[in-house]
N, C-alpha and C positions, 0 to 999 in steps of 0.2 A: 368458342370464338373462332370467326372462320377469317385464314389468312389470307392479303392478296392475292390473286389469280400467280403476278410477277415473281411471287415469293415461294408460292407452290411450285413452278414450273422449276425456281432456280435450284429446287432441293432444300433450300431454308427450313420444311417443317419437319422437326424430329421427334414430336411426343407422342406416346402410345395412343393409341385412335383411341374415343370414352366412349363405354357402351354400358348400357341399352340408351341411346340419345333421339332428340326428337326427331331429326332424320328417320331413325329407326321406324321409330313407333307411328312416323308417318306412311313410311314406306307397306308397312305391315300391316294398316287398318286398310288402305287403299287396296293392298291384295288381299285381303279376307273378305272384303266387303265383296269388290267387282269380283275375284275368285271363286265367287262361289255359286256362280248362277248353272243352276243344273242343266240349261241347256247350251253350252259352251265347256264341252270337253276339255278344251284348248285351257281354256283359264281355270279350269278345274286343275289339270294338272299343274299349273303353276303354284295353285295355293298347295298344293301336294307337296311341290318342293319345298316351301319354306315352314311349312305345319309338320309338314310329317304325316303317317298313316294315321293320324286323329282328326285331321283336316274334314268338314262336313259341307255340302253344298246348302244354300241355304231353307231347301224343303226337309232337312233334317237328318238324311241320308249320309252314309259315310262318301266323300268325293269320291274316290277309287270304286266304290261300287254301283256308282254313277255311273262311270267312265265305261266302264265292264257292260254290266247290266243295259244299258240301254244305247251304247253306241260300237259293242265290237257285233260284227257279223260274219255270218259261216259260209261257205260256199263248196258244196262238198261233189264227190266226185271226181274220174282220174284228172279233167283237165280245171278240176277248181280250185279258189286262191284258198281254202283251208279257213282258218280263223285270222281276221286282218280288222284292221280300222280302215276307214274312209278317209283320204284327206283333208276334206269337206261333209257338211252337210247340204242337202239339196238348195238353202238358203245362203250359203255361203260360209256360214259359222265355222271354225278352222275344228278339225278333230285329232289327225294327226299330219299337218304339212308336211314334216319332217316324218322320213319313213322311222319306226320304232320308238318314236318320242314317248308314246304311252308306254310301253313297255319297257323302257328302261327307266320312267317316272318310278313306275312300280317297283322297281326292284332298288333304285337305288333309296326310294324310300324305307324300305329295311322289310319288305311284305316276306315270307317264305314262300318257296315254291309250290310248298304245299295248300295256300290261302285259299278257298274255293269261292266264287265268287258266283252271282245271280246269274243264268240269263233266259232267252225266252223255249230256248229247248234243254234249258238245264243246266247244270253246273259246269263250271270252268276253272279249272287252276292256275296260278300266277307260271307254273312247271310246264304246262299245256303252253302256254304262249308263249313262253322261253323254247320249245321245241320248236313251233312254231318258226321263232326268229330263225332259226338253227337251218329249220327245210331252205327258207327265204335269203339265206344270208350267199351274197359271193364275194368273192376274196376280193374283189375290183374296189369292194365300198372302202376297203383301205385308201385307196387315192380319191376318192370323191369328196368334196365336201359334204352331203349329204349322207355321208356313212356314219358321222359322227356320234348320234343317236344309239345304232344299232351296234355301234363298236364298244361305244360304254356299258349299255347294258351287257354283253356277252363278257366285256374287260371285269365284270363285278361275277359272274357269277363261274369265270371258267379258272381255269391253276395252269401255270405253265406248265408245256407237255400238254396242255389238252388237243385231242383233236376228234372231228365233228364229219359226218357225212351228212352235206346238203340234198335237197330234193334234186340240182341237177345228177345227183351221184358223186361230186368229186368229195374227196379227202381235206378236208381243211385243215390245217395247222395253224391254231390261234398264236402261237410264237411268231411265226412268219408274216402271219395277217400283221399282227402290231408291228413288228420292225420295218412292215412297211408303210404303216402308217404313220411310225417316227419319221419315216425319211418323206414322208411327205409335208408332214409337218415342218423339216427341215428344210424344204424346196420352197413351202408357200412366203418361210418367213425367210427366204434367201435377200430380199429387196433391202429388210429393214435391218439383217445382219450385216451387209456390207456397211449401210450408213452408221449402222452401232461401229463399225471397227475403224470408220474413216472418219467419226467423233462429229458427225452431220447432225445438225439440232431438231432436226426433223426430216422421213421420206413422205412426199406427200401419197398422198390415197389417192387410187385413179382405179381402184376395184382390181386391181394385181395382186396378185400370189395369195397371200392372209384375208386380203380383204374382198374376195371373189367367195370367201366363205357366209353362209348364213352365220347372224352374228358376232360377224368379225373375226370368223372361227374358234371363238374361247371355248365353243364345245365340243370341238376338233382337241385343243388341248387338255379338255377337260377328259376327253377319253385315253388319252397315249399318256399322263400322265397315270390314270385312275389303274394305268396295267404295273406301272413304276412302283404300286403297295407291293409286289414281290420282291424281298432281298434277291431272288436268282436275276428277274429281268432287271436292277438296280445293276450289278456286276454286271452282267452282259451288255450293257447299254453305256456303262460307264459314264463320260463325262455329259455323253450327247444331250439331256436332258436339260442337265444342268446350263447348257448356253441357250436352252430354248426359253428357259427362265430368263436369263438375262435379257434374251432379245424379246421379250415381254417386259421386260421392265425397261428397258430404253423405248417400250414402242409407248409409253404409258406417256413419257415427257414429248415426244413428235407427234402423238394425239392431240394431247391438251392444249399443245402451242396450234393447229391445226383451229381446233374446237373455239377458241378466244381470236384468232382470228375471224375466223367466217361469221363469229358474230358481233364483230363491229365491220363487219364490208357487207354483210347481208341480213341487218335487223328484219325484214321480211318473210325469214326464215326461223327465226329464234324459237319458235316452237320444235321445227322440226330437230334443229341442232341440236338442241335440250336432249332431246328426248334419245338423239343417237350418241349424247355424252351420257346417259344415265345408265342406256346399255352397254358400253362400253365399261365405266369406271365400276357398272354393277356385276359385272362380269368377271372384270379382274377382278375384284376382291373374291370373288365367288371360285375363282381358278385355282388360285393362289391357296385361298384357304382348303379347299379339297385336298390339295398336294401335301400342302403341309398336315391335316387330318389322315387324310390315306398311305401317306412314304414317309411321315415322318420328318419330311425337312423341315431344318431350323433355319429362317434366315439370317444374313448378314446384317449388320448394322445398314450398310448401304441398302440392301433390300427390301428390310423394317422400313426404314425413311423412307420407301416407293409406295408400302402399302396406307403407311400414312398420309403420305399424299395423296394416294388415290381416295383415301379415307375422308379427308377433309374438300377433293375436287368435289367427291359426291356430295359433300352436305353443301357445296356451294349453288352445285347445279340445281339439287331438291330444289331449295330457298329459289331461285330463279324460275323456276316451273310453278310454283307458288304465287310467287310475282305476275306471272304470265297468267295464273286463271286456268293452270292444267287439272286441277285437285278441284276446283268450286262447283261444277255443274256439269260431271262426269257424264249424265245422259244426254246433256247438249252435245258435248263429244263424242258421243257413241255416233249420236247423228249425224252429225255435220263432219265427223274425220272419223270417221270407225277404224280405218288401220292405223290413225295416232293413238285410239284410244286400246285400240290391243297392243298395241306396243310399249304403254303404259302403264298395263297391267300386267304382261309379262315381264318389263324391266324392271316393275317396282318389285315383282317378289323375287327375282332373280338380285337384285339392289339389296333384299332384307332378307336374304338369305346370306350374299356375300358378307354383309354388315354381321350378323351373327356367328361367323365360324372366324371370325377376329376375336370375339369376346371373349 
């Protein structure tokens, strides 16, 4: 039973989220279904995230050897880009927008480095393109929001202490890359920490600091936490993480009061809103639970109540998106809104993967 929007904001919901729920399994058919089209990389690796390396496109192929096989490309020679994705494809279709999106899919899907995968001049290693990031990688993508990608995948497969010589030659120090990508993460979410400590019911959105990130940055967080699975970087980072939780849980109730506004002042809009509540509350569940999967943390009573509330925001917004006609005629969508409709397939499997690492 899903609780007023009034009673969710005010903290009132405190029972353990219930899974596997129809939210779920809605969320889950809509990404396997649209997920699997073998010519959209993009949605490929989405159904990747919430299947796991069993995930299949729908001509019967493993996704991941999809992805590989017929969309990474070589460029060889002293002044070539090496092994890389595309953006785009020549039609538009997204391949990798986000630099290293495919490559950290893969890895954090659980693939080994040693997985060898198809292509048109021969085999490729999951290890191969992990080098790859390695050559491509500069320390700068710690402050970009666009680093976030290539900082998770490297946060998953490198140990504190490690360090890496990039193609320009320098020395990298993955300890120092991440600490400063803590402290950027610290700066972006500087707007809505003051409001968390000055007890302000909400800071609005004007695309500052966090929210100047792709996706609201939860995949910024999703990387500076994913480095936190080390007890060494846990002591050396000490409490700092821990308030960036916090300032993720107070930014969940300044959203939602945000989200229920704009749609009673601009029904006009209620698809689009929908659809940036779905990524957002699918997100956070999706952050939240990695942290808690990867470092171990246990939440606070108070904290439990945030992800339940984020729990039950999202089976509200589903149901509304339902009501709206976003789920009924998904290729009238593709046509008529094509980037509502990729963002509904990416939020949804990003949405039923968060939903699953609650259960």
């Amino acid at each position: 039973m899903l609780l007023p929007a009034s009673l969710l904001l005010l903290g009132l919901a405190t029972a353990t989220p219930a899974a596997p729920s129809a939210t779920a399994e809605q969320l889950r058919a809509l990404c396997r279904t649209q997920g699997a089209n073998p010519r959209n990389p993009w949605a490929l690796a989405h159904g990747v995230t919430l299947e796991g390396r069993g995930f299949r496109a729908r001509d019967g192929r493993l996704a991941a050897e999809v992805i590989v096989s017929d969309f990474l490309r070589r460029e060889e020679g002293p002044t070539g880009r090496g092994l890389y994705f595309e953006p785009f494809t020549a039609d538009g279709t997204p391949v990798e927008p986000h630099p290293a999106l495919q490559v950290k899919t893969l890895v954090l899907a659980g693939f080994p480095r040693s997985r060898k995968f198809q292509t048109a001049w021969g085999t490729v290693t999951l290890g191969a393109l992990v080098e790859e990031l390695q050559r491509d990688f500069r320390p700068e993508l710690a402050r970009s929001p666009e680093g976030a990608w290539a900082l998770d995948a490297l946060s998953q497969v490198l140990e504190p202490g490690a360090t890496f010589r990039n193609g320009a030659g320098e020395q990298v120090r993955f300890d120092a890359v991440m600490e400063e990508a803590l402290g950027t993460l610290e700066r972006a979410h500087a707007d809505l920490s003051a409001g968390m400590k000055a007890g302000l019911p909400q800071v609005p959105k004007q695309k500052q600091g966090i929210y100047a990130h792709p996706c609201g940055g939860l995949h910024f967080f999703q990387a500076v936490a994913g480095w936190a699975r080390h007890p060494a970087v846990r002591k050396a980072w000490g409490e700092r993480l821990g308030v960036q939780v916090d300032v993720l849980i107070y930014r969940l109730g300044s959203e939602a009061r945000q989200y229920e506004a704009a749609l009673m002042d601009a029904p006009r809009y209620r698809m689009s809103l929908l659809s940036q509540s779905l990524k957002f509350y699918g997100h956070f569940l999706e952050t939240l639970g990695r942290y808690r999967r990867e470092s171990g943390w246990s939440p606070t009573v108070r904290q439990q109540q945030a992800v339940t509330r984020a729990h039950q925001l999202l089976e509200a917004t589903v149901r509304r998106l339902g009501e709206a006609g976003a789920f009924r005629d998904t290729e009238t969508l593709a046509k008529q809104h094509p980037q509502l409709y990729l963002d509904l397939i990416g939020d949804a499997c990003h949405a039923a993967h968060g939903l699953a690492e609650w259960r």
